[in-house]
RODRENVO-843953 format. One record per residue: residue in three letters; x, y, z negated of N, C-alpha, C in turn. Coordinates in pm, whole numbers, plus 32768, in hexadecimal, padded with zeros to 4 digits. Last residue first. Example, Ala and Ser with C-alpha at 12.3 -4.5 7.8 and 13.67 -1.06 7.14 Angstrom:
2
SER85057F1F7D3C85577F967D36850A80037CED
ALA85277DC77CF484CE7E3E7CF485287EB67CF4
% end
This chain:
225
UNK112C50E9B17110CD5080B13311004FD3B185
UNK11795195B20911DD5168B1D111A150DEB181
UNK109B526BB23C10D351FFB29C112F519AB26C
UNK105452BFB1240FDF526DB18A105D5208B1ED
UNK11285372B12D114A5300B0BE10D0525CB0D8
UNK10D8543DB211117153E7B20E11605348B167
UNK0FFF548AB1B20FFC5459B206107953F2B217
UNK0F9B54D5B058101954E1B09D10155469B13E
UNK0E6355AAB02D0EAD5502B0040F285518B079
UNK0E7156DBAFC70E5F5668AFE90ECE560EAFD2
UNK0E7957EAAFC80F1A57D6AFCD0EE25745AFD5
UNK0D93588AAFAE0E0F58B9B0030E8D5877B013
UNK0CEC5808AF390CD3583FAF730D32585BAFE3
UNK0DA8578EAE510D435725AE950D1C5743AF47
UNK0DB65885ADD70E415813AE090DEA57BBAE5E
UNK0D0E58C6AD590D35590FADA30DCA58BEAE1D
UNK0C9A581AACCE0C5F5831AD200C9C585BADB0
UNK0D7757FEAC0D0D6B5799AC670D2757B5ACC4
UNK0D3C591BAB810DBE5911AC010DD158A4AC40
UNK0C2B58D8AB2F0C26596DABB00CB55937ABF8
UNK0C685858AA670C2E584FAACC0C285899AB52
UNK0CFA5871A9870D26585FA9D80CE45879AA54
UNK0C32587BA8DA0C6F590CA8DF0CBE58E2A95E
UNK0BE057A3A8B00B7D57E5A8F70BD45885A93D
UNK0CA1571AA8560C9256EFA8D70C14573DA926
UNK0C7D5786A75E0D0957A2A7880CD45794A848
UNK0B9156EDA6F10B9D5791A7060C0857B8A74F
UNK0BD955F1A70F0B7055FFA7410B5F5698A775
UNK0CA15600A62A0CD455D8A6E90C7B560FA746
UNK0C09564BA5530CA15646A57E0C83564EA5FB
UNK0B665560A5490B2155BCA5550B9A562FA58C
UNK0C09547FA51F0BA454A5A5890BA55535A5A3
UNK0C75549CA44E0CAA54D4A4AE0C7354B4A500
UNK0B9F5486A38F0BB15504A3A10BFC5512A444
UNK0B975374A3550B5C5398A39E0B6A5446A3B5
UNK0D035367A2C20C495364A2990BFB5391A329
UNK0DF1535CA2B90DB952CFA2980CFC52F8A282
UNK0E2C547DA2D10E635408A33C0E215388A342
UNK0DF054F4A2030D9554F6A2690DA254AFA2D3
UNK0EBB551AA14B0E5E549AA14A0DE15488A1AD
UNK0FD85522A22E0F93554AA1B30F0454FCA1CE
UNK10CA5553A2F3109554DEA2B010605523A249
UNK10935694A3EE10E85617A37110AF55BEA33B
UNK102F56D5A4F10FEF56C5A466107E5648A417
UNK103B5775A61E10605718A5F2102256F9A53D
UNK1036578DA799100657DCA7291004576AA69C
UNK10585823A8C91069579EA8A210725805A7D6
UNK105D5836AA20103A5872A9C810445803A92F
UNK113F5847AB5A10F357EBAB1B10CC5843AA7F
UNK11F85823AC9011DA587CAC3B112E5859ABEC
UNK1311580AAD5B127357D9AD281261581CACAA
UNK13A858DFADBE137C5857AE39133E57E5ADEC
UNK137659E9ADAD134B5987AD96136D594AADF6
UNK13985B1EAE5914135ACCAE3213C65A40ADE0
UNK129C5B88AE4E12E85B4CAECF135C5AE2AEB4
UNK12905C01AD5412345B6BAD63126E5B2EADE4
UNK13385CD9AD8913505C4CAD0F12E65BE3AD1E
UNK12E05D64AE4D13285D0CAE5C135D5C7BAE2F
UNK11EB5DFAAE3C11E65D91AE29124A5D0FAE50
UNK123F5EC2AF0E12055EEDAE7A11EC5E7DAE35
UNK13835EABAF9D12FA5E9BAFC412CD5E83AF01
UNK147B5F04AFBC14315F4DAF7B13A35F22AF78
UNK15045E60B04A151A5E38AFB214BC5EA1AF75
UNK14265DB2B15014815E21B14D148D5E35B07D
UNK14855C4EB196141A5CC3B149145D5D30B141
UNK15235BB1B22A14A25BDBB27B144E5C34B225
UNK156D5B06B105157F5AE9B19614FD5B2DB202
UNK153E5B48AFD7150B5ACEB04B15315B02B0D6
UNK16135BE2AF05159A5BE7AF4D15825B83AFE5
UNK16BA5B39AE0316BC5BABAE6716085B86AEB1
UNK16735A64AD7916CA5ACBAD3416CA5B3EAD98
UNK153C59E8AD8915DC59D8ADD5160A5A52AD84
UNK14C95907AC7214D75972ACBE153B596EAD2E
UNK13C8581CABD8146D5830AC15143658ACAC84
UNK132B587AAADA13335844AB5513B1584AAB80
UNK121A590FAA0E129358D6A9F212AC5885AAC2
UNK119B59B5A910119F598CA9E012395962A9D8
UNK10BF5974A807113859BDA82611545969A8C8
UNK0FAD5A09A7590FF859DCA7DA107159D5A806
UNK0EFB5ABBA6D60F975AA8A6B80FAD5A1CA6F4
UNK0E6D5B8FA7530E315B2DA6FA0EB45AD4A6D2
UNK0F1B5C06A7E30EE15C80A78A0E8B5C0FA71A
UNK0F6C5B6AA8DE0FFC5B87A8520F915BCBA7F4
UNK0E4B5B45A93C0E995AA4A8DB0F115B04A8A2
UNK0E445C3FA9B80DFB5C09A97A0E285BA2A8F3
UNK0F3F5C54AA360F3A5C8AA9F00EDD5C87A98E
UNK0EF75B7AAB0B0F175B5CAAD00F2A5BABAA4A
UNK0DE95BD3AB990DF15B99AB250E645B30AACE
UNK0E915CC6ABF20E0D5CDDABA50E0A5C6DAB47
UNK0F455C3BACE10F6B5C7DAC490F0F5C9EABCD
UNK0E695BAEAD340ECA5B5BAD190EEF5BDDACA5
UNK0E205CAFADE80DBD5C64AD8F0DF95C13AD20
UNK0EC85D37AE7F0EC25D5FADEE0E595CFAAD81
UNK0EE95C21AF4D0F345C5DAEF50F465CA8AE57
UNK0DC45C95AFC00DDC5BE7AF730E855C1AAF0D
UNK0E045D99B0050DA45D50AFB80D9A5CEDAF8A
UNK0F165D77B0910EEC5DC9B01F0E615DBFAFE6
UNK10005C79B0CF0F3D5CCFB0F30F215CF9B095
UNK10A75C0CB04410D25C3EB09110445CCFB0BD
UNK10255B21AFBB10605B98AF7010705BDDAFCB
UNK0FF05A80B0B80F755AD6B0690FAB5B18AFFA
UNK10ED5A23B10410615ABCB17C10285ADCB125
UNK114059C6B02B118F5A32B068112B5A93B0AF
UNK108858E1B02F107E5926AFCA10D959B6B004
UNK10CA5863B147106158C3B118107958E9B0B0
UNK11EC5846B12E119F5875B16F113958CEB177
UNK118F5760B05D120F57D0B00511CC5848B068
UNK111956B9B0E2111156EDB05D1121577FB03D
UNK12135657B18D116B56BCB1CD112D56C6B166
UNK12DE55E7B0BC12E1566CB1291271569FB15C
UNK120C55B6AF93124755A8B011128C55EFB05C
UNK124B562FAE4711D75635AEC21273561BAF26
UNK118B55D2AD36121355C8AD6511D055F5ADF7
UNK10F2563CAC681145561BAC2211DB5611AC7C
UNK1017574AAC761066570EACB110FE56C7ACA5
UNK0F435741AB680F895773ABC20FB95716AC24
UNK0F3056D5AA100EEC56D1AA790F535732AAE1
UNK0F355652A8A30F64567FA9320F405692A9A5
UNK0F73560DA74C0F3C55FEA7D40F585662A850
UNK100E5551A666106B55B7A6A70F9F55B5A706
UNK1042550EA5140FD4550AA5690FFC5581A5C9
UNK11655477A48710F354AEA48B108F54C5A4F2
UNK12615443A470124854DBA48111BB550DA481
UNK126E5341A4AC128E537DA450127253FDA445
UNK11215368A59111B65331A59F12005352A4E6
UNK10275343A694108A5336A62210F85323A5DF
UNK0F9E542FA786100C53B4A7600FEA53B4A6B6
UNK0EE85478A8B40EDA5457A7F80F5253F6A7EC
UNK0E905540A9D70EE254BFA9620ED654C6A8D8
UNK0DF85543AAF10DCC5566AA3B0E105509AA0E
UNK0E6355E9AC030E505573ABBD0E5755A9AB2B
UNK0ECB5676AD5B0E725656AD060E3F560BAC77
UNK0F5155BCAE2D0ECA5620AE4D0E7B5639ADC5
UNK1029553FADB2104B55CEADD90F9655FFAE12
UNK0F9B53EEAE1810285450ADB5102854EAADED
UNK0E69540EAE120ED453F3AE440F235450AE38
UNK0D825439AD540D5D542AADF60DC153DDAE29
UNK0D9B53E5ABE50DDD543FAC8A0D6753D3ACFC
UNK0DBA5396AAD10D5253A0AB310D5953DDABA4
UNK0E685301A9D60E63536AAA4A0DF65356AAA5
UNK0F6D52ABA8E70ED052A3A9400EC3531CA978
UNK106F5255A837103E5292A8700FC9528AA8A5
UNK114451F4A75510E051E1A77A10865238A7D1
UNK127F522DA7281231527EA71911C75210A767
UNK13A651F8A752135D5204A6D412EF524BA6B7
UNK13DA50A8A82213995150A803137A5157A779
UNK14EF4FC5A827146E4FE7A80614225093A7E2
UNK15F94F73A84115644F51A89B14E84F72A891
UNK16D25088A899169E504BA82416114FF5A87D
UNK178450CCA94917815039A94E16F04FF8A8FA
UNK17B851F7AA06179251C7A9A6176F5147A97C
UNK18065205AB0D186751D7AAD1184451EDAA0B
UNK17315135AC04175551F3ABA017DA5175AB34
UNK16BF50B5AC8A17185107ACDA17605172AC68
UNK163B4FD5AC0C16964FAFAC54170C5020AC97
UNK15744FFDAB1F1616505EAB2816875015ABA7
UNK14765065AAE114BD5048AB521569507DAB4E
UNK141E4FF3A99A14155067A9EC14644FEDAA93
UNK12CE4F81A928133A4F42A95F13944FFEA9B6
UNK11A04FAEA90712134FBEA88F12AF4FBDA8C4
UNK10E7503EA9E111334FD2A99F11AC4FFBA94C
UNK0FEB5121A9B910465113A9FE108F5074A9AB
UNK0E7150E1A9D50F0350F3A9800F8150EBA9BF
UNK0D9151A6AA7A0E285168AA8E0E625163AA29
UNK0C44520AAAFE0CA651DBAAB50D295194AAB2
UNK0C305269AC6C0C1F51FEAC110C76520DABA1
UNK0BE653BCAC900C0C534AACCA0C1752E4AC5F
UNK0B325472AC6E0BB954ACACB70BFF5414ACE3
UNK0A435415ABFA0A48541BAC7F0AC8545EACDE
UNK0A7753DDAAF80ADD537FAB5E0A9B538AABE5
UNK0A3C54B4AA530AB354F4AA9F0AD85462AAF5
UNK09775446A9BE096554D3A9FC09B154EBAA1B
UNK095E531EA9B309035391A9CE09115420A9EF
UNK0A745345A9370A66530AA9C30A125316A9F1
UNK0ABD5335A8260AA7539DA8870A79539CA922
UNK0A8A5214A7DD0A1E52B6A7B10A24532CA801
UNK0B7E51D1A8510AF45195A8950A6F51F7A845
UNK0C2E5250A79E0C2C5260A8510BAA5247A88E
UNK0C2E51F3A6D40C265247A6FB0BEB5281A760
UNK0C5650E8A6FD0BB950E2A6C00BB4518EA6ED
UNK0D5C508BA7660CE8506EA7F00C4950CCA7A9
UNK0DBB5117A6530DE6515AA6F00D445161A747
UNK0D895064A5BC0D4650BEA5A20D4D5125A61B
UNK0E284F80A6420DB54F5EA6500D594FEDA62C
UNK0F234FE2A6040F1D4FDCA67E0E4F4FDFA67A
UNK0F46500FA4F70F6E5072A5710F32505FA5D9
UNK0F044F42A4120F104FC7A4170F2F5042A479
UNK0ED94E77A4EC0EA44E7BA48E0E9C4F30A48F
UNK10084E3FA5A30F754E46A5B60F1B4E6FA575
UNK10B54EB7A4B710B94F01A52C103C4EE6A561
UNK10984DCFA3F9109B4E50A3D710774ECAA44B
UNK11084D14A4B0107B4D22A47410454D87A40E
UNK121F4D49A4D811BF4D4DA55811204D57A53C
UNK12BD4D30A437128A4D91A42112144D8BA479
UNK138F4C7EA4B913654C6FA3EC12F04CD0A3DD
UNK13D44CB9A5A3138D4C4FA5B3132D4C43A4F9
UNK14494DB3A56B13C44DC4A5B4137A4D2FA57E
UNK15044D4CA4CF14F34DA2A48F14524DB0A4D8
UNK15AF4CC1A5E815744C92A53E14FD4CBBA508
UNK15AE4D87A6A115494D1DA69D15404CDCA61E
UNK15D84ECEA5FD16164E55A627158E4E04A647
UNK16334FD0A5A0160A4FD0A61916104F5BA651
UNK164D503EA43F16604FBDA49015E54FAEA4EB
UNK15D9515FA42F166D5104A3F916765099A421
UNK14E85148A4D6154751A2A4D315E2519BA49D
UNK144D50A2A45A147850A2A4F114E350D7A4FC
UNK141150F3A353149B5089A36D14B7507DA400
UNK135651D8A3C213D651FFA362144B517FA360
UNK12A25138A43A1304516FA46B138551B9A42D
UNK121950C2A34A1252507EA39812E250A7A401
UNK1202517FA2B812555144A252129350EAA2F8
UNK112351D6A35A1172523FA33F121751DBA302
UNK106B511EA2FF10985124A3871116517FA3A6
UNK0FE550A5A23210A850A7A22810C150C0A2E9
UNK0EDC5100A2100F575116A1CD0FD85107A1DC
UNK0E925135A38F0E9750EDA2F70EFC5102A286
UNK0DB45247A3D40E1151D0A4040E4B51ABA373
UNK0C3C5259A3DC0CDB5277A3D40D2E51E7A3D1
UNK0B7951B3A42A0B7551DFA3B00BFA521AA385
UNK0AC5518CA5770B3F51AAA55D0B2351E3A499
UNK09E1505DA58709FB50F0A57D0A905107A552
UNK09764F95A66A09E54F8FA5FD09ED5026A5F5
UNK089C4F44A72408874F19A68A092A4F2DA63F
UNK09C94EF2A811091A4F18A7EE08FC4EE2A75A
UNK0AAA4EB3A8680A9E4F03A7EE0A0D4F24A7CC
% end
């Protein structure tokens, strides 16, 4: 991507996923596929690679692939409707996402999924009342700039926490992620959403940090390699 600047994403990128969405088919992908490089995919790598000065020391740029995995889910459709990129250390320590999708310009950071020695630590360090309240600080930070935390919970309290502990609701995560969004409007197709992501991923910063710090790269997903 050297010598290619990001100028927003393309007019019918939005149009693209809007038919994703009514027809989830290889047809429909294969008729469209140059629409998708062009207008989605390629403004993605131009994105990403502007930002990559100042946030790919969390880790290398990533488009994710278009293709989903559905060998195990009982969703069939073959294809995501969302374009994604990301810059992580490794799943759950951490990571700056940017998607696209019908909906528009979503970005993201946190802990998207975490391991059992993941999950682990993140538990000791909510658990320690200094690393603990820190985590609430900023997250209350990101809901007051309008953030919304989003994650899978347990419905009851984790195994080994007494239910009164002052920070239970972050105990109950078994991941827990920040994530912030913009509708299709004309800032989608202009260099603006740079500028977009660029600010979002700063606000983020402190809770990748903070994830990086205390909750790291997943040892168990290393061995499994």
């Amino acid at each position: 991507m050297l010598g290619v600047t990001f100028q927003g994403f393309g007019e019918h990128a939005v149009d693209f996923y809007d038919g994703l969405l009514a027809d989830n088919s290889k047809p429909y992908w294969e008729d469209n596929k140059h629409i998708y490089s062009s207008d989605v995919l390629a403004p993605m790598r131009a994105l990403l690679a502007e930002l990559e000065p100042e946030f790919g020391g969390f880790g290398q740029p990533k488009v994710f692939r278009p293709h989903r995995d559905v060998r195990f889910s009982r969703d069939k459709h073959p294809y995501k409707i969302q374009c994604g990129g990301v810059m992580e250390q490794g799943r759950g320590a951490g990571a700056y996402y940017v998607a696209v999708s019908a909906e528009g310009l979503l970005v993201g950071g946190g802990c998207f999924h975490l391991e059992p020695d993941q999950l682990a630590r993140f538990r000791a360090a909510v658990e320690e009342e200094r690393r603990g309240e820190a985590l609430e600080r900023i997250l209350g930070t990101l809901r007051k700039a309008g953030w919304e935390i989003r994650g899978e919970q347990l419905k009851t309290k984790p195994r080994g926490y007494p239910a009164e502990h002052p920070r239970i609701d972050l105990l109950r995560y078994r991941s827990v992620y920040a994530v912030r969004q913009w509708a299709p409007d004309d800032a989608l197709h202009e260099r603006a959403s740079l500028d977009r992501v660029r600010k979002a991923w700063r606000q983020v910063r402190a809770f990748n940090e903070w994830a990086a710090d205390h909750v790291g790269v997943s040892e168990e997903s290393r061995a499994r390699r």
